[in-house]
DSSP file (Angstrom, degrees, kcal/mol; ACC not computed):
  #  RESIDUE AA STRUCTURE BP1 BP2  ACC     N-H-->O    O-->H-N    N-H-->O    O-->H-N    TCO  KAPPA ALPHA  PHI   PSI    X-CA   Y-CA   Z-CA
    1    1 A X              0   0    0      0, 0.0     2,-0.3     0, 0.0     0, 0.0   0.000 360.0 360.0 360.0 137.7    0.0    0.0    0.0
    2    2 A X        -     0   0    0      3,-0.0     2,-0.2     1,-0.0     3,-0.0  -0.869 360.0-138.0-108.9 133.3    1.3    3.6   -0.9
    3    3 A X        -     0   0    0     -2,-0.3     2,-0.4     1,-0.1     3,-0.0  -0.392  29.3-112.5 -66.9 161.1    0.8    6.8    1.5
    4    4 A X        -     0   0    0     -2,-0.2    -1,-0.1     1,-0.1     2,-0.1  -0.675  29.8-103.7 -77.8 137.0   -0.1    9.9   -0.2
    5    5 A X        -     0   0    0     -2,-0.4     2,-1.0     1,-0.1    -1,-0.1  -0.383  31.6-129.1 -55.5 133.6    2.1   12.5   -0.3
    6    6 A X        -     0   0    0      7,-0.1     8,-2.0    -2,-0.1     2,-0.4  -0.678  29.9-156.4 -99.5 138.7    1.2   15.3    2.1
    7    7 A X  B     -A   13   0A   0     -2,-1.0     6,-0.3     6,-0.2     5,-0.1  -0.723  16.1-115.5 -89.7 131.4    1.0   18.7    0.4
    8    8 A X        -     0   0    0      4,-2.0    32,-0.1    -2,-0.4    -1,-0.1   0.009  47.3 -88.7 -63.1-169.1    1.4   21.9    1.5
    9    9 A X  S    S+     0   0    0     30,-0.4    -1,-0.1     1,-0.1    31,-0.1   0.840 131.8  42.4 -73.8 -50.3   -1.8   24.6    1.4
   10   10 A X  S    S-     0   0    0     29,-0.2    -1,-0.1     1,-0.0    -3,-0.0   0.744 129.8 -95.0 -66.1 -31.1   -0.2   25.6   -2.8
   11   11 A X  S    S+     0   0    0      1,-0.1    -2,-0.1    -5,-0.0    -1,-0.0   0.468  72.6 155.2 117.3  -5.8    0.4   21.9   -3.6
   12   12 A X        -     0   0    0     -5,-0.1    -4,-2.0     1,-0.1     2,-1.2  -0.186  55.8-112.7 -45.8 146.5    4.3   21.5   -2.6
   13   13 A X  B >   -A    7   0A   0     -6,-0.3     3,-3.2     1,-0.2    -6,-0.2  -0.776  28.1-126.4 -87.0  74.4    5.0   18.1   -1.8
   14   14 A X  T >> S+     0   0    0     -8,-2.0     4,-2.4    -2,-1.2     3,-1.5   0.420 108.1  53.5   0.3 -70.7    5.8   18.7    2.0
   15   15 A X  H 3> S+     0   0    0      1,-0.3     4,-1.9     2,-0.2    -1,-0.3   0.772 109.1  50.3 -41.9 -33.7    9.6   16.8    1.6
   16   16 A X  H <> S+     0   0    0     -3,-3.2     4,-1.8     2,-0.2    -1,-0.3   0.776 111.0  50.3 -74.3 -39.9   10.3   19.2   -1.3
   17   17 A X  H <> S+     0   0    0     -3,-1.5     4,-2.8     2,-0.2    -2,-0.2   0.830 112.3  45.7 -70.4 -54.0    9.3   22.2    0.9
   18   18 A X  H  X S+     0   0    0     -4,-2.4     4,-4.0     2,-0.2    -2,-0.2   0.940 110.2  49.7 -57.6 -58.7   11.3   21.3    3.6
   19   19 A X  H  X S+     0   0    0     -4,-1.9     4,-2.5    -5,-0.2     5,-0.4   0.947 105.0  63.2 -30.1 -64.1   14.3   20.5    1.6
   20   20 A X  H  X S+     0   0    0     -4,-1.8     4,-1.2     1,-0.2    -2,-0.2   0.852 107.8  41.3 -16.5 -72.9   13.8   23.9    0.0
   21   21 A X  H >X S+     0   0    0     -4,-2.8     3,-0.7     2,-0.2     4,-0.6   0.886 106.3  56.4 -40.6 -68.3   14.3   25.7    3.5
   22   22 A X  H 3X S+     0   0    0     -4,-4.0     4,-2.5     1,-0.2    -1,-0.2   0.883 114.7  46.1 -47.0 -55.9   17.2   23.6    4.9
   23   23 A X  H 3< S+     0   0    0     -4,-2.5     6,-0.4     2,-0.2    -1,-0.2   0.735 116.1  43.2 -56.5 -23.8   19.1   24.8    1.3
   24   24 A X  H X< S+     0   0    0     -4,-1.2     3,-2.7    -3,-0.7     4,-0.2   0.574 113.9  48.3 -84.9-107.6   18.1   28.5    1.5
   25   25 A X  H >< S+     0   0    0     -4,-0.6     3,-0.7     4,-0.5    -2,-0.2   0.397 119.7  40.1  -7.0 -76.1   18.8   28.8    5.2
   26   26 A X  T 3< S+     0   0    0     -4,-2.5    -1,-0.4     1,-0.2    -2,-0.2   0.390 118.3  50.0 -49.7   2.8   22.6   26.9    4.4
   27   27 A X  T <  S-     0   0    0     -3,-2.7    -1,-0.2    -4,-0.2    -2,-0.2   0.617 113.7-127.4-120.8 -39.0   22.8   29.1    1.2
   28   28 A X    <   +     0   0    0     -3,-0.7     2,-0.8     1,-0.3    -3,-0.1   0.600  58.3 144.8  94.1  26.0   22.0   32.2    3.3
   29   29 A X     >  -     0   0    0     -6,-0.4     4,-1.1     1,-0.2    -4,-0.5  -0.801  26.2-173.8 -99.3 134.5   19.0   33.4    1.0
   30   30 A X  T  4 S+     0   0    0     -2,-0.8    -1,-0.2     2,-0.2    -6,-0.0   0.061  80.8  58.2-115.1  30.8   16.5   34.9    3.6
   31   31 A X  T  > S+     0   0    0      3,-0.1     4,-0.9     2,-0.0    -1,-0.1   0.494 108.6  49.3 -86.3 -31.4   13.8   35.5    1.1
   32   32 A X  H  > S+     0   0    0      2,-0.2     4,-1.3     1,-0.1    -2,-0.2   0.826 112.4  42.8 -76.1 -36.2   13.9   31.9    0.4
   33   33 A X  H  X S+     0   0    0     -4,-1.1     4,-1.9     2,-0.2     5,-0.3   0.848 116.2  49.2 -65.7 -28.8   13.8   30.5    4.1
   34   34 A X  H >>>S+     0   0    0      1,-0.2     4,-1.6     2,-0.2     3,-0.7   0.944 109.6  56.1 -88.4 -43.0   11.2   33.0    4.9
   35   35 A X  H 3X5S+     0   0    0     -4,-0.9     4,-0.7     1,-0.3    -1,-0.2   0.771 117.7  29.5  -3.6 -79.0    9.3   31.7    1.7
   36   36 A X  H 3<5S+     0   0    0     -4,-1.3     4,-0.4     2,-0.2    -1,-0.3   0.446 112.4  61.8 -89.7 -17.4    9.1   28.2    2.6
   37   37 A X  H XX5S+     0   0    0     -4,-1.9     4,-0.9    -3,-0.7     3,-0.8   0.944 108.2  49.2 -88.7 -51.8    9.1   28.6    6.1
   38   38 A X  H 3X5S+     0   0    0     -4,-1.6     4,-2.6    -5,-0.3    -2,-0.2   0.805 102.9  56.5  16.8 -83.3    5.8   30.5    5.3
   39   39 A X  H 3X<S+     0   0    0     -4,-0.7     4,-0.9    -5,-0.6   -30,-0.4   0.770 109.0  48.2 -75.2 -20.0    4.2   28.1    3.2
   40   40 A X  H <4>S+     0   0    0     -3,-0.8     5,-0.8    -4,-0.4    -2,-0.2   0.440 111.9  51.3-110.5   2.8    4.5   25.5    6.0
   41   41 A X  H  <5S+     0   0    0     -4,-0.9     3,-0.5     3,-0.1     5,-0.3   0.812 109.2  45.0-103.0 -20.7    3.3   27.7    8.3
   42   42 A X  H  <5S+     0   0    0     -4,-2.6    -2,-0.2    -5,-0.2    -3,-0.1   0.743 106.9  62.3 -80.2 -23.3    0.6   28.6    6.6
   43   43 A X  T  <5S-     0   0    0     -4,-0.9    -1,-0.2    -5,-0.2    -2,-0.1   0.139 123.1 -95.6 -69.3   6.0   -0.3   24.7    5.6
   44   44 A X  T   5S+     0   0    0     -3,-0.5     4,-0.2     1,-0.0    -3,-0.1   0.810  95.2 125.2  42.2  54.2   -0.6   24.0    8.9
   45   45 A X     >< +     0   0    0     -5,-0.8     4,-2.0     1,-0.1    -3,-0.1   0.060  22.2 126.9-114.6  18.6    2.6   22.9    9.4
   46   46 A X  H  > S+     0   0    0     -5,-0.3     4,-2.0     2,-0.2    -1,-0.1   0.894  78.1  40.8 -60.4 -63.7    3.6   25.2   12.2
   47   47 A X  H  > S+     0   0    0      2,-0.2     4,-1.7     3,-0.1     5,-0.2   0.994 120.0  52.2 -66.9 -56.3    4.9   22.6   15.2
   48   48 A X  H >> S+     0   0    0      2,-0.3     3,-1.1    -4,-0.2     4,-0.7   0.816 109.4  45.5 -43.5-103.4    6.7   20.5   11.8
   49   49 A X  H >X>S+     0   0    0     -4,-2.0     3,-2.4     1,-0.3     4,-1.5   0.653 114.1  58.5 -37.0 -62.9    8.6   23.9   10.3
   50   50 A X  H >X5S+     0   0    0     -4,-2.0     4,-1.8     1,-0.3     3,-0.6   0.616 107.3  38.2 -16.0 -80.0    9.5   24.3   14.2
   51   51 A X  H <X5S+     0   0    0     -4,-1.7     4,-3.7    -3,-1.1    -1,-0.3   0.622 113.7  60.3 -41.6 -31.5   11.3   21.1   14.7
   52   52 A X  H <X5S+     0   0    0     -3,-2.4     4,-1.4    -4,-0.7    -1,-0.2   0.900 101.5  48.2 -40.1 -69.6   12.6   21.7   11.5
   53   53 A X  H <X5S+     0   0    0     -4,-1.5     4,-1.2    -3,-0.6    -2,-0.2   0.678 112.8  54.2 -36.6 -41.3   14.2   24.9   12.6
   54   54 A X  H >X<S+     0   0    0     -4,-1.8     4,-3.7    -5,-0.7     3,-1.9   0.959 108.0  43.8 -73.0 -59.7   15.7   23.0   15.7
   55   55 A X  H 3X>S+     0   0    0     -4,-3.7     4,-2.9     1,-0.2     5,-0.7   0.955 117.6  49.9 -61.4 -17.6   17.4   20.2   13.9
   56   56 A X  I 3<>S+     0   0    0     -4,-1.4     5,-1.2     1,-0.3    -1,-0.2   0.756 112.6  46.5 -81.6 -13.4   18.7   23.0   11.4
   57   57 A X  I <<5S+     0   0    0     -3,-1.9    -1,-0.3    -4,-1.2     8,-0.2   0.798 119.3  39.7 -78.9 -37.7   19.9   25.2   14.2
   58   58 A X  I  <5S+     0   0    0     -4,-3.7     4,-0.2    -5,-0.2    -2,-0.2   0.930 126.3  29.5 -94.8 -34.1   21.6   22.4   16.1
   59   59 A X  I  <5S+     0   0    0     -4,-2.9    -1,-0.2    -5,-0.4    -3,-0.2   0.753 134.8  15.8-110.7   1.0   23.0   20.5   13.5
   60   60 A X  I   <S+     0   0    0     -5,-0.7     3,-0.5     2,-0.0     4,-0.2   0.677 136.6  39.0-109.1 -24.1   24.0   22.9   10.1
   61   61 A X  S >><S+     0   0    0     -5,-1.2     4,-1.9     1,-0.2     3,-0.8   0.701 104.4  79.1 -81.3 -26.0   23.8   26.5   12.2
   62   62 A X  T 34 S+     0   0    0      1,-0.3    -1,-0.2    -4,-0.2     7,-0.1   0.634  95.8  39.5 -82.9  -8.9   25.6   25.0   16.0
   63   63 A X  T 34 S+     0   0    0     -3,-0.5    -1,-0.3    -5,-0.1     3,-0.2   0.380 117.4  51.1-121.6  12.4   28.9   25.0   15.4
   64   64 A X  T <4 S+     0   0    0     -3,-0.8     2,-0.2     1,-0.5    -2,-0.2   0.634 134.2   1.6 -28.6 -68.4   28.8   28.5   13.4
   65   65 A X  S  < S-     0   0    0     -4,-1.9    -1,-0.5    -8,-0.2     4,-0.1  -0.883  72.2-160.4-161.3 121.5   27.0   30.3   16.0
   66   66 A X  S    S+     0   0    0     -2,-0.2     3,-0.3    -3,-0.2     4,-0.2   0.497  89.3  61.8 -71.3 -12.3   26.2   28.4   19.1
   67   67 A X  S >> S+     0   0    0      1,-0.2     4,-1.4     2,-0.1     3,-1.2   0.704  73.0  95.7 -81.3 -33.6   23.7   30.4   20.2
   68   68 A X  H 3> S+     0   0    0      1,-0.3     4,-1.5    -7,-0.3    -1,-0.2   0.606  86.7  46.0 -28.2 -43.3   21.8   29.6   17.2
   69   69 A X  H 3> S+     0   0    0     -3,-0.3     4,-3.5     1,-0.2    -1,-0.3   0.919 112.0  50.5 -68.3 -35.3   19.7   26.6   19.3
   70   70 A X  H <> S+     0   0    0     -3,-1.2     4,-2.0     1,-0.2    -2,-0.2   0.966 109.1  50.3 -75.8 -40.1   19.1   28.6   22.1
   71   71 A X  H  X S+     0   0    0     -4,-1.4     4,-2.6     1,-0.2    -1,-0.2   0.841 113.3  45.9 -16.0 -59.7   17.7   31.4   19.8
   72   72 A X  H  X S+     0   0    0     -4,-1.5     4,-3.8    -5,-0.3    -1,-0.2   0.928 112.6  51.9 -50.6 -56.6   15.4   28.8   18.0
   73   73 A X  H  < S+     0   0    0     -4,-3.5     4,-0.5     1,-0.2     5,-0.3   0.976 115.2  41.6 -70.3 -67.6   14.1   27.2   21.6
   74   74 A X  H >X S+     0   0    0     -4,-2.0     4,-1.5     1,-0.3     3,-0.8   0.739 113.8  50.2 -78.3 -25.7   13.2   30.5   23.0
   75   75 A X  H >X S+     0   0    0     -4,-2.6     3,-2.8     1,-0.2     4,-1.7   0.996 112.5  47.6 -48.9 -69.7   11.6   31.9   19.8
   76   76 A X  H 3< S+     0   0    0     -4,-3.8    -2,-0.2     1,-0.2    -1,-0.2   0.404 110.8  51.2 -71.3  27.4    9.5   28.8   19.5
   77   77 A X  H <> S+     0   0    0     -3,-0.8     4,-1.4    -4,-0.5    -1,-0.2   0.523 110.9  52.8 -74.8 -40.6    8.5   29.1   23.4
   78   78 A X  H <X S+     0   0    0     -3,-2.8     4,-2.2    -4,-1.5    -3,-0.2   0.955 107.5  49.3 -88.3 -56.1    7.6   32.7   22.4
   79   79 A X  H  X S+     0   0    0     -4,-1.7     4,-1.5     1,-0.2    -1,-0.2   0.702 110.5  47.6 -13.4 -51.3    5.5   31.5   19.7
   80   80 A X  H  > S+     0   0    0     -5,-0.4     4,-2.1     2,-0.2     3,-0.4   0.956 113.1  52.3 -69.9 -48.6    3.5   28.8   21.9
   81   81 A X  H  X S+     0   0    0     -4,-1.4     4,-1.3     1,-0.3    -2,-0.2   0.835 105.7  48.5 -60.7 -45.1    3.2   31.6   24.2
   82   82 A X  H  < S+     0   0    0     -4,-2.2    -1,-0.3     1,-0.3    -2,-0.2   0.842 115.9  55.2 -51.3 -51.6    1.6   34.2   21.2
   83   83 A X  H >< S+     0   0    0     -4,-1.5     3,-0.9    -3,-0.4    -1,-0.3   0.777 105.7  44.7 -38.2 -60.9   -0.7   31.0   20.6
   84   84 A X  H 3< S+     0   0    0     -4,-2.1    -1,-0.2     1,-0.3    -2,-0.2   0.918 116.9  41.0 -61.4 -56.4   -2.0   30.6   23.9
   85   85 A X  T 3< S+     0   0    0     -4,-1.3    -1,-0.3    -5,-0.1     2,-0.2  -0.111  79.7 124.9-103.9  39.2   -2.9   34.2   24.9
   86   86 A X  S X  S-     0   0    0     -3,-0.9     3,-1.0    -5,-0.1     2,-0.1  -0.578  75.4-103.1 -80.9 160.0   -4.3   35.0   21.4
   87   87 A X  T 3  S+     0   0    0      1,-0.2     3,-0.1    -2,-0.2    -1,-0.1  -0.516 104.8  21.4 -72.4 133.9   -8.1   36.4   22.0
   88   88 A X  T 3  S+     0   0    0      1,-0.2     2,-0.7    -2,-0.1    -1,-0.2   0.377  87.9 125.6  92.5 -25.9  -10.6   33.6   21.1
   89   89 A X    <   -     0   0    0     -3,-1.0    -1,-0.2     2,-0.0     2,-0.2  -0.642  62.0-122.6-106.7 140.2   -8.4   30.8   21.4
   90   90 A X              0   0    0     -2,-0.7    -1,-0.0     1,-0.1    -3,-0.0  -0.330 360.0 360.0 -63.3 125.0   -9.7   28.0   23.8
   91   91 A X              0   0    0     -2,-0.2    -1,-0.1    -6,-0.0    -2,-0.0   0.043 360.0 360.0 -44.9 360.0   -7.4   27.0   26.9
């Protein structure tokens, strides 16, 4: 039996998206990370690009800039946070 691909919200083929990112990010285009990072936030893909962002901090970004992880973790902390106390959303 074959899964289906999952797709982003445009129709990317979630693995392709992802890729995308990690290469912009290592390439150092930030019109292209924020692009694709974007599109998988908007695809509901929010917690995914996160983890994403972690392994990409710790393992192309950590020995670079070390700070890079801790950056990552407290941004997505700040995020959850934004999440939580938005008006209208249930606790």
């Amino acid at each position: 039996m074959q899964m289906k691909e999952m797709r982003t919200k445009i129709g990317y083929v979630l693995g392709e998206v992802v890729s995308a990112l990690q290469k912009s990010i290592r390439r150092g285009d930030e019109e292209g990370a924020l692009y694709w990072s974007l599109e998988l936030s908007e695809s509901s893909f929010g917690q995914y690009l996160w983890r994403r962002l972690l392994i990409i901090a710790s393992e192309d970004i950590g020995l670079a800039d070390p700070l890079a992880l801790v950056v990552t973790l407290v941004e997505h902390q700040g995020d959850d946070q934004v999440v939580l106390e938005a008006p209208g959303h249930a606790q």
